[in-house]
N, C-alpha and C positions, 0 to 999 in steps of 0.2 A: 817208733812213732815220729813224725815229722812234725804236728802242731797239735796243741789241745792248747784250749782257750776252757777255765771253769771262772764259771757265771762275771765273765768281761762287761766291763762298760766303760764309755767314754765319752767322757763331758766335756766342751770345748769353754773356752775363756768366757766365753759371752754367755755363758749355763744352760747352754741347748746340749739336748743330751743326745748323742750320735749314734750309740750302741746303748743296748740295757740286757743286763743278765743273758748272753751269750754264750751260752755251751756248746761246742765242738771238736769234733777230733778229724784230724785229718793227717793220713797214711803216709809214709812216701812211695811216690809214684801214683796216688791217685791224680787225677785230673777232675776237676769240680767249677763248675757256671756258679757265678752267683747271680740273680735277676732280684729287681724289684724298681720301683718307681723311683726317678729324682729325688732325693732327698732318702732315700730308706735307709741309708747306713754305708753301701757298698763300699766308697770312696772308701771314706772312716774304716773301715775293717781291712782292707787290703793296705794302706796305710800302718795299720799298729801290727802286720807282719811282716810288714816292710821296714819298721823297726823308727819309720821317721817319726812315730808318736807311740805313746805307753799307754799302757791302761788306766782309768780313774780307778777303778774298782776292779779285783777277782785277779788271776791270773795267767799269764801267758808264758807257756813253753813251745819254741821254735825250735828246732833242729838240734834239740837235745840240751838245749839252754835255756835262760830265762833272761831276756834283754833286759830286764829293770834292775836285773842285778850286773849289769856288763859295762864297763867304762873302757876308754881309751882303744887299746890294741885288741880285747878282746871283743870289743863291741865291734872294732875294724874287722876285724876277720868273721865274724858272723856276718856282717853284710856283705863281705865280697862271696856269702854262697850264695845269696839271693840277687838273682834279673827282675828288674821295674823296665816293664813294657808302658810306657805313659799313652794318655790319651793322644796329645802332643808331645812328643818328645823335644826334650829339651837340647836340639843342638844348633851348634852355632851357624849364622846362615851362610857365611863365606869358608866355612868347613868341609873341605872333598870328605865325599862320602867316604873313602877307607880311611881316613882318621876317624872319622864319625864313628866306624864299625871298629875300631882297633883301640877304642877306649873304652870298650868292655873288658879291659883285662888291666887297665893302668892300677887296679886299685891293687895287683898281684908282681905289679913291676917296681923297680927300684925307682928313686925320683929320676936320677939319671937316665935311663931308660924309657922314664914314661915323657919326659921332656922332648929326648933324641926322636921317640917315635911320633912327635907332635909336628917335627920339622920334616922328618922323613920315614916313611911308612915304616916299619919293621917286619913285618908279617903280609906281606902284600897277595900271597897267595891266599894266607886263613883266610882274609878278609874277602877276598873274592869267593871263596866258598862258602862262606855264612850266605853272600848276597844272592849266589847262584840258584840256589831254592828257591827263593822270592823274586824269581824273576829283575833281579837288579844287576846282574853282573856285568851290565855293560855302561854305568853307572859309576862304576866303580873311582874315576874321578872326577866326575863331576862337583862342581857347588850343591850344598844343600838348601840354596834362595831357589838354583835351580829345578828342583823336585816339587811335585803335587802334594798335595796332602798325603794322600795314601799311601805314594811313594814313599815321605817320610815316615809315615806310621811304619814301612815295610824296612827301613835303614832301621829302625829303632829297636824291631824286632830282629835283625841281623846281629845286631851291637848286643844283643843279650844271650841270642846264640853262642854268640862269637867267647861267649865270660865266661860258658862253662858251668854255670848256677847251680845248686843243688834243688834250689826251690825260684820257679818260673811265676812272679803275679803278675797280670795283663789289667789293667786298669781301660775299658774299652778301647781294644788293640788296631777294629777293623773298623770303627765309626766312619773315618773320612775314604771310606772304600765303597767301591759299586758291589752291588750286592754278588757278583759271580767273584768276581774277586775275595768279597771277605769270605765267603764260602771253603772256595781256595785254601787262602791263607789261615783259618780256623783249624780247617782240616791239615793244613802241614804243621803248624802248631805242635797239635795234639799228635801225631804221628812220631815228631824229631819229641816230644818230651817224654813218648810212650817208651820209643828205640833208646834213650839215655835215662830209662829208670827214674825220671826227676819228676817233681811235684807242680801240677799247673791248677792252677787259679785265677780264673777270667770275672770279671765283669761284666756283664751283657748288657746291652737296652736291645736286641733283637732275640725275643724268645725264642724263634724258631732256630738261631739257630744254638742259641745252649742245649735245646733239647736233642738236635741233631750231631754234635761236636761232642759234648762230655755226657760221662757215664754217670756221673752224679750233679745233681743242681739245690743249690740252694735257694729260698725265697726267702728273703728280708724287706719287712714294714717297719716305717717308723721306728726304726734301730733295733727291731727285734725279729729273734730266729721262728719266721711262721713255718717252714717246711726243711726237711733236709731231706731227699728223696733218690732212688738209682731216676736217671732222664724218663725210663720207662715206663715209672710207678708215677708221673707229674698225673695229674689229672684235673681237666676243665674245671673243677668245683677249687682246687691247688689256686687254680689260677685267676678265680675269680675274688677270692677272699685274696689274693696278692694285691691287684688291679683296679678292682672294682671300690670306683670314690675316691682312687690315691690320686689322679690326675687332678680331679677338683681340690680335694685339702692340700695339693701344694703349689695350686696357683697358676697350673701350665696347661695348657689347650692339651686336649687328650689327644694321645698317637693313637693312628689307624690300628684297625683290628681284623686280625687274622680270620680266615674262613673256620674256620675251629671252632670259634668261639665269636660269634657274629655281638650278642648281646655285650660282651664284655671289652672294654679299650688295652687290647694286649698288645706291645709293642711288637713289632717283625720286623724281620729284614726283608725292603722292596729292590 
C-alpha cells in the first residue's frame, strides 16, 4: 500500500479546520483527481503527503512509513521519493532551465555534487529528455524570467520527472495552461506515471478534465471526504452536492458551468 490516512485531520494555527475525519487508502500506482471548491481541503491534503505538514488528529502512513514518527535522515529520504508539481513553481528567475530540471535529483547528490551541478550542468542530456515530452527542449537554456506561465508549470513538471519519485502529487499542474495544452500535458502525466508504476495525485479546479485523465477522483467539501469514486461512476447528482452553494459560502464569483450539468456551477477547462 502506498498511503492510508485513518480518520486524519488538520487544524491550522489560526483554528480553522482544513481536513476532518479523512479516511483513505490509496495503492501504488493508482492515479487519483482530487476536485472540489476553493477552500475544500485539496491544498491541506496534498500538503500532509507531501510531508510539509502532519496531522492534528488520526494517522498517516506514506510509502511504508509514518512521517510523525521520522526525524532528520529518515525523514530526508522519505521525501526525496516523493515529486511536488507546484501551482507555481518555485524557481529561480535567472535559473537556465536545465539547472532548473537538474535539481530534482540534488536531494540524492552529495553537496559537492549538487553545488558543481549548480555552476555547470552534469546531466545535460537527462535534462533534455525530461523536457523533450513537454514540448521544451529547445529551452533547454534558456532563463526562467524568460518562460510563460505554462512554460514554467511545464519546467516544473520536468524537474519532477527528472527525480525519479515514487509518489507524483500535482497541486494544480496545468492552471496557467490553454486548455489543448493542459489536456496534453494531463494526458502525458498520467501516461509517464502509468509506464513508471508510480502514484499520481492531482488537484483539479477543471472537472472535466479529472474525469477525463484519472481512473479514480475524489470530491472534497469543506475538509471532508464527500465521494471517492472510479472517474466513471462520478455522477451529476456527485457533482452537485460537491458544487452546489460552495462558490457562495466561500466568497468567490461562481466559475462557468459545463453543458452537463447547466443548473449547477462546475468548474471546466475552457
Amino acid at each position: 500500500m502506498s498511503i492510508r490516512l485513518d480518520g486524519v485531520g488538520l487544524t491550522h494555527a489560526n483554528g480553522f479546520a482544513a481536513l476532518q475525519g479523512v479516511n483513505l487508502q490509496i495503492e501504488a500506482g493508482e492515479r487519483v483527481a482530487i476536485i472540489g471548491s476553493s477552500g475544500a481541503g485539496k491544498t491541506s491534503l496534498l500538503r500532509l503527503l507531501g510531508t510539509s505538514l502532519l496531522p492534528s488528529t488520526g494517522e498517516l502512513q506514506l510509502l511504508g512509513s509514518q512521517p510523525a514518527r521520522l526525524r532528520g535522515q529518515a525523514l530526508r529520504h522519505l521525501r526525496r521519493r516523493i515529486g511536488l508539481i507546484h501551482q507555481s513553481p518555485p524557481l529561480p528567475p535567472r535559473q537556465r532551465v536545465v539547472t532548473a530540471v537538474l535539481a530534482g535529483r540534488l536531494g540524492h547528490w552529495s553537496l559537492g555534487k549538487a553545488l558543481l551541478s549548480l555552476c555547470y550542468p552534469l546531466d545535460i542530456a537527462g535534462a533534455h529528455a525530461a523536457l523533450a515530452p513537454l514540448d521544451l527542449a529547445d529551452k533547454l537554456f534558456m532563463r526562467c524570467d524568460q518562460l510563460s506561465g505554462g512554460q514554467l508549470q511545464r519546467v516544473g513538471i520536468a524537474r519532477v520527472l527528472y527525480q525519479g519519485a515514487d509518489l507524483l502529487l500535482a497541486d494544480e499542474p496545468v492552471s496557467a495552461m490553454d486548455p489543448v495544452l493542459a489536456d496534453h500535458t494531463l494526458g502525458l502525466l498520467n501516461r509517464l506515471a502509468n509506464e513508471r508504476g508510480v502514484s499520481l495525485i492531482a488537484s483539479l479546479h477543471a472537472v472535466d478534465l479529472a474525469l477525463r485523465h484519472f481512473p479514480r477522483v475524489i470530491g472534497l467539501r469543506e475538509g471532508r471526504l464527500l465521494f471517492d469514486k472510479p472517474a466513471s461512476d462520478v455522477s451529476q447528482r456527485d457533482l452537485e452536492q460537491l458544487y452546489v452553494n460552495a462558490s457562495l459560502d466561500s466568497g468567490e464569483s461562481p466559475p462557468p458551468s459545463p453543458s452537463a450539468v447547466d443548473a449547477v456551477n462546475i468548474p471546466r477547462c475552457f
